[in-house]
N, C-alpha and C positions, 0 to 999 in steps of 0.2 A: 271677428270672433263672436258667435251667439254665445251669451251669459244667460244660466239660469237661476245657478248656483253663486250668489254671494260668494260664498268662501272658498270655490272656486276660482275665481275669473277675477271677479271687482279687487277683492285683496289682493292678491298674487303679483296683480297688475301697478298697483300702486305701491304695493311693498317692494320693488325693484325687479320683479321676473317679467318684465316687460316683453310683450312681440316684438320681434326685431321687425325693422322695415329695410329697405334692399336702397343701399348706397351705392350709388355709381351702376346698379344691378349686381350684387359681388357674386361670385363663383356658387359661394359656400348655397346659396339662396337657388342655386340655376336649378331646372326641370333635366339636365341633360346626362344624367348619372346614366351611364350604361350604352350610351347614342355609339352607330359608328356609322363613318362616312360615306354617303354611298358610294360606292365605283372605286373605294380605295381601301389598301390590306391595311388602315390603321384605325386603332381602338381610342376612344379616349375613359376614362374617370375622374369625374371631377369628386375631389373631398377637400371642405374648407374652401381657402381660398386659391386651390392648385388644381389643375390638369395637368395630368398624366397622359402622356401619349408612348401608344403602344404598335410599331413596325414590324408586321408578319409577312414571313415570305416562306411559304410552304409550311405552315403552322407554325415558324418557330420565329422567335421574337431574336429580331435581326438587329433592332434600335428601343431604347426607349430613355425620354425627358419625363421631367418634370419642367412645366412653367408655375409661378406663380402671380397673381394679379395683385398690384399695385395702382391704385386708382384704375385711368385705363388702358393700365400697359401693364404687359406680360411680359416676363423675366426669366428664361430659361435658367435656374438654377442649377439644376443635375442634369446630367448626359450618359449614357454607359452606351459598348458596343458602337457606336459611332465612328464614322470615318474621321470627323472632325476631332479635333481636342476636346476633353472633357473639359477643359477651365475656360473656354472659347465665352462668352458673352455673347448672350441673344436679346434682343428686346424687340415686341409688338406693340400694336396697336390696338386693342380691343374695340368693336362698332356693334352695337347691337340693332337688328333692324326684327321688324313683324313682331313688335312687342315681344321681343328676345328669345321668338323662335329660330328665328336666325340670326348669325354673325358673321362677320366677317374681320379675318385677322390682317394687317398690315404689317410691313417690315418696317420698323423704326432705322434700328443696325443690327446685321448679323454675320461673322465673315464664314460662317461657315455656311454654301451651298445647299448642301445636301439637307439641314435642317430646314434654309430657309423654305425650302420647297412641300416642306413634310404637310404642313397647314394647307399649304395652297393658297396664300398670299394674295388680297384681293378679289378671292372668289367667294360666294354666301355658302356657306355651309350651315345646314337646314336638319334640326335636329330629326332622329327619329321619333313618334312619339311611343310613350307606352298605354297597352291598356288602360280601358278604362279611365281615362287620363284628357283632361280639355287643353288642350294650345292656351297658352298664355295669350294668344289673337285669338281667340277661338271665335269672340265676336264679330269679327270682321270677314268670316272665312263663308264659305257658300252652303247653305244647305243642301245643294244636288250631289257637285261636285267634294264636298268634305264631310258629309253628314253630321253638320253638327248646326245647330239652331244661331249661326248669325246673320249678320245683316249683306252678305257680298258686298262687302265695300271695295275691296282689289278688286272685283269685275268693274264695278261700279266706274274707278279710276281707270281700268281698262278701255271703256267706252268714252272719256271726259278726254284721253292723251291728245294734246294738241291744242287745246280749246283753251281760249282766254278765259281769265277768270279777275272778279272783281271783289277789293279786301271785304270784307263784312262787318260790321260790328256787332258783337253779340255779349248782352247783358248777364252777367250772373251776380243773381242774389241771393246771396248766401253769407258765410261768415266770411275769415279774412282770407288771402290769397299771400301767397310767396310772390311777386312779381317780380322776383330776382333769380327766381329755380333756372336753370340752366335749359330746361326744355319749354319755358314758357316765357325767358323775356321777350324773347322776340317775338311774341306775338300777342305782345299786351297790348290795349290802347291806347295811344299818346294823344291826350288834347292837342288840338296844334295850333287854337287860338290859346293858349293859356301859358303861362312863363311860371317855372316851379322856384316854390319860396320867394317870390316875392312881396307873398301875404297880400296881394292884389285877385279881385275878382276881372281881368282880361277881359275876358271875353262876356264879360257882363249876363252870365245866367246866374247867378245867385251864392253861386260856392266860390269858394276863393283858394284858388291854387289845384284845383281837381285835375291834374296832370293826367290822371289815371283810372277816374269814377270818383265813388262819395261815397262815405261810410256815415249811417245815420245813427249810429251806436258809438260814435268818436266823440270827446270832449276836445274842447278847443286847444288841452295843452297834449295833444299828441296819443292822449292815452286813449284806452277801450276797456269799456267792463268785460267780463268776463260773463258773467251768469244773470240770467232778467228772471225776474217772476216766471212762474209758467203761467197757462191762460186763465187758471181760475182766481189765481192770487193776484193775476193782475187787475181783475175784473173785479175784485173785492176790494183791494188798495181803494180802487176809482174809483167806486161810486158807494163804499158805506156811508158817507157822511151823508151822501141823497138820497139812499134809498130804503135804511135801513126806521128811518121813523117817518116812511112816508106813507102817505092816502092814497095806495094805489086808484082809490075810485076818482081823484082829482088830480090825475095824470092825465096830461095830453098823448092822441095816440102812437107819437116818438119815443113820448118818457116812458109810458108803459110798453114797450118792447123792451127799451132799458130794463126798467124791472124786472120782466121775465127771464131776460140773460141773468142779470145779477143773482135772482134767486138760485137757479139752477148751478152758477160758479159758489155762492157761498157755504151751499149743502156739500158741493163736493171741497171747496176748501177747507169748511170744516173737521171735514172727514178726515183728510190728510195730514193738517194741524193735530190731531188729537194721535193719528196711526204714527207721529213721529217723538211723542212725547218719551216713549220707555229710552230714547236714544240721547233725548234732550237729557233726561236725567242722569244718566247712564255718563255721559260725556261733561255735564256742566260741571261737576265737582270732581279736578281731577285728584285733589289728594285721597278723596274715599274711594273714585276709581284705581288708581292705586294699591290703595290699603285690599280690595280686594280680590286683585289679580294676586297679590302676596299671597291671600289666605288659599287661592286657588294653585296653586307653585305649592304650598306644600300639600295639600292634600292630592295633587295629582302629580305624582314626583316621578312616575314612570319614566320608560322611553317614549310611550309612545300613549293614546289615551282617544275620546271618542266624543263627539259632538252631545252623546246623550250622558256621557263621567262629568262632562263642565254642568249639564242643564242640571242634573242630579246630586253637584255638589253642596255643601251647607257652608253658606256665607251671613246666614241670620235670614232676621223678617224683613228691615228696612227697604222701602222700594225703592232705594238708589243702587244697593248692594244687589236685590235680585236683580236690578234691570243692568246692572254692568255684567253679572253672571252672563245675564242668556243672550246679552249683545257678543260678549266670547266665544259661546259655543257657537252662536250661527254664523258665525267669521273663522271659525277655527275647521281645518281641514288634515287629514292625516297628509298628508306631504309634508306640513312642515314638523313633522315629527313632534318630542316631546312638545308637553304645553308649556315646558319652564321655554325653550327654543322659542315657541310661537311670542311667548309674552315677552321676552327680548326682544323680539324682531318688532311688535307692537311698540314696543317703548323706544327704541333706537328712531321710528320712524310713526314719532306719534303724534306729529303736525299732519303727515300725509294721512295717517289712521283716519284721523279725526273729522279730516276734511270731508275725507270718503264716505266715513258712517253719518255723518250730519248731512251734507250735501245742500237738498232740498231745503233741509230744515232751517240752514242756516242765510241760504239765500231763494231758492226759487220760491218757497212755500213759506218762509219768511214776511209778515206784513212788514215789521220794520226794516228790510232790507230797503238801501236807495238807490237801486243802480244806475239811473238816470239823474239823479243830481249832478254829476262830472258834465254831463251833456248840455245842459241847463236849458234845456226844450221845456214843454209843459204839455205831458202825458194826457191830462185830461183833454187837451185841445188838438184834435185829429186833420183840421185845417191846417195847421202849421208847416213850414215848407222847408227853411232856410236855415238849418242846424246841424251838428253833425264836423266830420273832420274829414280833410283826404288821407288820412292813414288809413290803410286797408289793412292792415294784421287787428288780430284782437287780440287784448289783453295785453301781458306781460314777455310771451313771446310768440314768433310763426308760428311754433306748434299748435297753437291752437285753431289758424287758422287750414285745418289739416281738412273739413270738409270740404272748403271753398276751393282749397289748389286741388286735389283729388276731381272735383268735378270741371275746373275749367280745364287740367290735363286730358280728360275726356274729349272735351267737347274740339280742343286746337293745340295741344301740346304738338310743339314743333316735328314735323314729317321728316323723314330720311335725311337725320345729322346724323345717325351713328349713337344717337345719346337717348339711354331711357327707352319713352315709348313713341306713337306716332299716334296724334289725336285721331280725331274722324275726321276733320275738315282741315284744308291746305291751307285756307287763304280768310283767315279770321282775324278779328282785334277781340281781343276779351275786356269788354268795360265790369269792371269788377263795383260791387254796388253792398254795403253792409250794412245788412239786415238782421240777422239769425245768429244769434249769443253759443256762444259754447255749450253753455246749461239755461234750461227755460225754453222759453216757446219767444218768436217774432211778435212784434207790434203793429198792428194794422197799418199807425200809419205811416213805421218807416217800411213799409212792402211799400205802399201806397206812393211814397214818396222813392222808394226805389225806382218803379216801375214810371213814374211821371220824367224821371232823370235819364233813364235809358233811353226811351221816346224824344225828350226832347234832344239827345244829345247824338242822336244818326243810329240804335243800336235799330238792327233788324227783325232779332230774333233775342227773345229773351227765357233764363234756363232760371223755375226757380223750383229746388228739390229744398221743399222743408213742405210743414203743412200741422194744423191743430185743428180742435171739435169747436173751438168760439170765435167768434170774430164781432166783438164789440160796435167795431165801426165798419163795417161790411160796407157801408156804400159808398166811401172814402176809396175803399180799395176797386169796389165796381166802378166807381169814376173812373179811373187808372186804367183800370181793362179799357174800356170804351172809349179813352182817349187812344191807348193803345190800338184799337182796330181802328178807329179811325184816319190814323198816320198808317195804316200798313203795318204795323207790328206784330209778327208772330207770338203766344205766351208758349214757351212747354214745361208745363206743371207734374211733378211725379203724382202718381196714386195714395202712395204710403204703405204702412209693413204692418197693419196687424191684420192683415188676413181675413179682411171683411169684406160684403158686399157696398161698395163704394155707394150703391145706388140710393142705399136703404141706412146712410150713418151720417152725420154731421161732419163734413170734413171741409175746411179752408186755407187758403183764397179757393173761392168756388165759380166755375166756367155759369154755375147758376147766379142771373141778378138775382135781387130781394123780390122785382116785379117779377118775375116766373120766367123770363126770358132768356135763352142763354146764350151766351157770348161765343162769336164764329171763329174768334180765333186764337182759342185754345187748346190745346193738342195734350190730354192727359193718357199718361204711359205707367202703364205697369211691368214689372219686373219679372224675366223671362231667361231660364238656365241654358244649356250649354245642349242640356239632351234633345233629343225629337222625340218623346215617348210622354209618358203619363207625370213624367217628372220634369214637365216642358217648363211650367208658371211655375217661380217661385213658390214655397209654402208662406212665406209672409207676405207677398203681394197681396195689395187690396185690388180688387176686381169689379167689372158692371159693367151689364150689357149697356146699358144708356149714360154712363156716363165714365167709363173708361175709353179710350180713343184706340189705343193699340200696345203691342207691350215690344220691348227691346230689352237687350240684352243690358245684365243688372247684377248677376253675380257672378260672383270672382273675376273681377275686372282691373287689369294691372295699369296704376296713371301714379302720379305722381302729387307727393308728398313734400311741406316744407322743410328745407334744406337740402334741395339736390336728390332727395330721398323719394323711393318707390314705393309703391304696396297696391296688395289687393284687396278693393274693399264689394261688399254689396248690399244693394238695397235697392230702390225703386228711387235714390238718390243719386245712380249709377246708370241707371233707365233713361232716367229725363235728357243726362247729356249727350247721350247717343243719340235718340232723335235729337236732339237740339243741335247739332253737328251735322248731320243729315241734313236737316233744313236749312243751317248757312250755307254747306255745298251747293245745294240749290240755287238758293241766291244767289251764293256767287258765280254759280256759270251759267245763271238764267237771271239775268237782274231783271229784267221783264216781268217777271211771274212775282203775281200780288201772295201777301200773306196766305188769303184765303186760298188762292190755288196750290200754297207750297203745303195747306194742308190739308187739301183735298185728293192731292199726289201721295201725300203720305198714308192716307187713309184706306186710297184705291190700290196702289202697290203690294200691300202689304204679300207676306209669303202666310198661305193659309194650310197648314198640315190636317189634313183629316185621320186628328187621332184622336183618343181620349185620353183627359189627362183626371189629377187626383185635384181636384176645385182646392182652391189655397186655405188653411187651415181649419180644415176636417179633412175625412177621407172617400167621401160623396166622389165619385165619377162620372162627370162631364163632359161634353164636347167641347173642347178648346176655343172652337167660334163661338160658343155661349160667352166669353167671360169679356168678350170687349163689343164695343161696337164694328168693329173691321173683322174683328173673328181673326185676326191675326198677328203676323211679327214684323215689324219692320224690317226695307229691303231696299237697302239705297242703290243695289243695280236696277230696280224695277223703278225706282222710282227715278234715275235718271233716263231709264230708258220710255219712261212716262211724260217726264218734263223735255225730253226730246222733241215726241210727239205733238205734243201739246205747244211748243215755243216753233213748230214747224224748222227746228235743229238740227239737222241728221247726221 
């Protein structure tokens, strides 16, 4: 969901009207309202969690059920016009494959015949689509053959039939992971020198018990913060005590780069600091917040009432009373009807209220926040190696860890079970690596130390979708790349969503060293829709002819969610692990082929539309091959039919 609107979105969401996400894929959620079978006289309608099936024969309705879904079985409840008994009991098997464009139903038990047959039992039945309208795979499908801007990956697998292939390991660093989801245990990675819980380092690389990756954001009793600084706050925490009554002229030329960042983070933390105070006031005293939501209930007693009645109402001078005013009106939305409603719902759920309005204030943009004390690392010190927890969720529960499983569902969630979705890559381990807070920005040096872990521990290819404008310890993390190339490590880094030219903005971990040099194997991907036309590149994608790599598909992407749960998310977060997927298929059925070549296949493959599109946020018109350096979209049947070539494969 894009949020603009505060009171909107951000409230709505926190005060219980939550997005639903798609359990088991339930019905009620399906794209399939209105589909009929091809080659056959039956209708279906899905509403809720039931299909309706509808038996014509010579226009007139000769049969019709009701099923309804129960996890992943269907339950013929109703029957009419039927040869069978109407009280007869039916039960299926629901399997959803091509990322729940198709299904296929199973007989559980049915004694009645004639119904069982009605599905077609066994066979994929492949929805129709409607206008205007993308396939839930839409990313996977062919641009010749489907018109629609994916990567052909069913050709791709088309050409691989037969062919050995070898596991992969591939790193993602990100926040935490489900590694129990139903579409992803099996294809997590198992240390296999390491024995879980026995508080022993095994295999003697430095973590102890890392059954599954490293989380550098874990405390040793199990737990994970939630929210870090973001990059300016952190960068002001670090270094005021040095730099704030220092002689820039008697600085060395390390310490004075220091400097320079520093200044730059405290102007803008400042800023921030001071844009959150009308909220700190607003919220720190709640009995006179309170007292003047009361005064504001009775003066606005209507049914119903208007963002500019709360800013316009008289609560007195004090500036705790105006700033709890106009923090109401710009949270208050006519949905939820009168303001006495809205200020109930505010009070019933005014631990969440509060969290939501403070946010930043209270942790990210917070100097006294500690959220690395539990860790007990030492933040100043960016050499440091050996800290951190194997718990891979963060916080208090999976849900938070809802970036992390969303992107390794992409990249390997388990291929034709019948369950959810089918990643891009068959034959992956996902070493899960925890970097990236729920709230706030990453720290140099757990990337740094992510990235050093993957490397040493066999990953191939590594997916990191997050990205900020400072990087304190750049060359901590430049070390990591470069040992990374060094072993043969693939990186696929996303571009990011505001809609800039990459070329010409500060943005890291950066393919650029500090010495002007840049790193060969890094593969940065921007975010690319569903259309072939001027609406190709996301409008949030960030773009650059020299220093974006190629773009993949990135929004409305259906992958999976912790607790067995689905959704569609996008971003250029969504981007990275589709190549990043594409390049372990590679590996794995070309282990021959070095890094460099798996991204120089990716680079030369690419699928190039000559169209114009509308350049990512403005409305300037471009060529499409202007916004990357490939001038196009990834294309894993070219590119296996590339690494064919090239491994002399055929």
């Amino acid at each position: 969901m894009n949020c603009h609107k505060l009171s909107a979105c951000l409230i709505f969401f926190l005060l219980g009207l939550q997005l639903s996400t798609q359990a088991q894929l339930p019905l009620r959620n399906s794209r399939w309202q209105g589909a009929t079978l091809a080659g056959q006289p039956v209708q279906l309608a899905f509403r809720n969690d039931s299909v309706f099936v509808t038996r014509l024969e010579g226009g007139a309705v000769v049969q019709r059920l009701r099923y309804e879904q129960a996890g992943d079985t269907l339950l013929v409840l109703q029957a009419s016009a039927s040869s069978c008994g109407t009280n007869d009991i039916g039960a299926y098997r629901l399997e959803w494959f091509r990322n729940s464009e198709q299904l296929v139903v199973r007989t559980i038990s049915d004694p009645c015949a004639e119904r069982n047959q009605l599905l077609s039992p066994g066979k994929p039945l492949t929805r129709v689509l409607l206008p205007q309208q993308a396939p839930r795979n839409w990313s996977y499908l062919d641009p010749a053959a489907d018109s629609v801007a994916g990567i052909s990956l069913y050709r791709a697998y088309d050409l691989l039939k037969g062919r050995p292939s070898t596991p992969v390991i591939v790193g993602v660093i990100d926040s935490g992971v489900d590694i129990n989801h139903e579409d992803l245990r099996d294809v997590v990675w198992v240390n296999p020198k390491e024995i879980a819980g026995n508080d022993k380092d095994d295999d003697k690389n430095g973590y102890a018990d890392d059954l599954n990756g490293w989380n550098f954001m874990g405390a040793k009793d199990g737990t994970t913060y939630e929210n870090d600084h973001d990059e300016v706050t952190q960068i002001y925490v670090l270094w005021r005590d040095k730099f704030d009554k220092a002689d820039p002229e008697k600085l060395n030329p390390a310490e004075k780069k220091q400097y320079q960042i520093y200044q730059r983070a405290k102007k803008q933390f400042l800023a921030r600091y001071q844009a959150a105070r009308p909220k700190r006031l607003a919220l720190g005293d709640t009995v006179r917040f309170w007292q003047v939501t009361d005064q504001l209930k009775q003066q606005l007693a209507g049914p119903s009432t208007t963002q500019k009645a709360i800013r316009e109402a008289a609560v007195g001078t004090d500036s705790v009373a105006l700033a709890v005013r106009d923090l109401l009106a710009e949270t208050y939305d006519p949905r939820f009807g009168s303001f006495t409603a809205f200020a109930d719902l505010v009070r019933q759920r005014f631990p969440l209220f509060r969290r939501a309005m403070l946010g930043g204030a209270l942790t990210t943009n917070n100097p006294d926040y500690k959220p690395r004390q539990a860790v007990g690392d030492n933040p100043a010190d960016p050499t440091e190696r050996y800290y951190g927890s194997p718990r891979l969720n963060i916080g208090r529960s999976a849900e938070l860890g809802m970036h992390g499983t969303h992107v390794a569902g992409i990249i390997g969630a388990k291929r034709d079970n019948g369950r959810g979705i089918d990643g891009v890559a068959d034959n992956v381990r996902i070493m899960m690596l925890g970097a990236v807070p729920s709230g706030g920005d990453e720290r140099d040096k757990d990337v740094a130390n992510s990235i050093r872990y993957a490397v040493e521990n066999g990953a191939k290819v590594i997916n990191m979708s997050f990205g900020k404008r400072m990087s304190p310890f750049k060359e901590q993390v430049d070390a990591a790349i470069r040992l990374a190339e060094q072993r043969d490590v693939l990186i696929v880094h996303s571009s990011g969503n505001n809609g800039e030219n990459y070329d010409s903005v500060p943005a890291y971990p950066s393919a650029v060293y500090e010495d002007g040099t840049v790193a060969r194997n890094v593969l940065v991907v921007g975010n690319s829709t569903w259309r072939i036309g001027e609406g190709l590149p996301s409008r949030s994608s960030n773009y650059g002819k020299q220093t974006v790599d190629l773009f993949a598909p990135g929004t409305d992407i259906l992958s999976t969610l912790p607790n067995d749960r689905y959704a569609s998310l996008s971003g250029t977060s969504m981007s990275a692990p589709c190549a990043t997927g594409v390049a372990a298929l590679l590996r794995s059925y070309f282990p021959d082929l070095t890094a460099l070549q798996v991204k120089e296949i990716l680079m030369n493959s690419t699928y190039k539309p000559d169209v114009t599109v509308r350049k990512p946020g403005s409305s300037e018109r471009v060529p499409f091959s202007s916004l990357s350096r490939s001038g196009g979209l990834l294309n894993a049947y070219e590119a296996v039919r590339m690494a064919m070539q090239m491994t002399g494969k055929k």
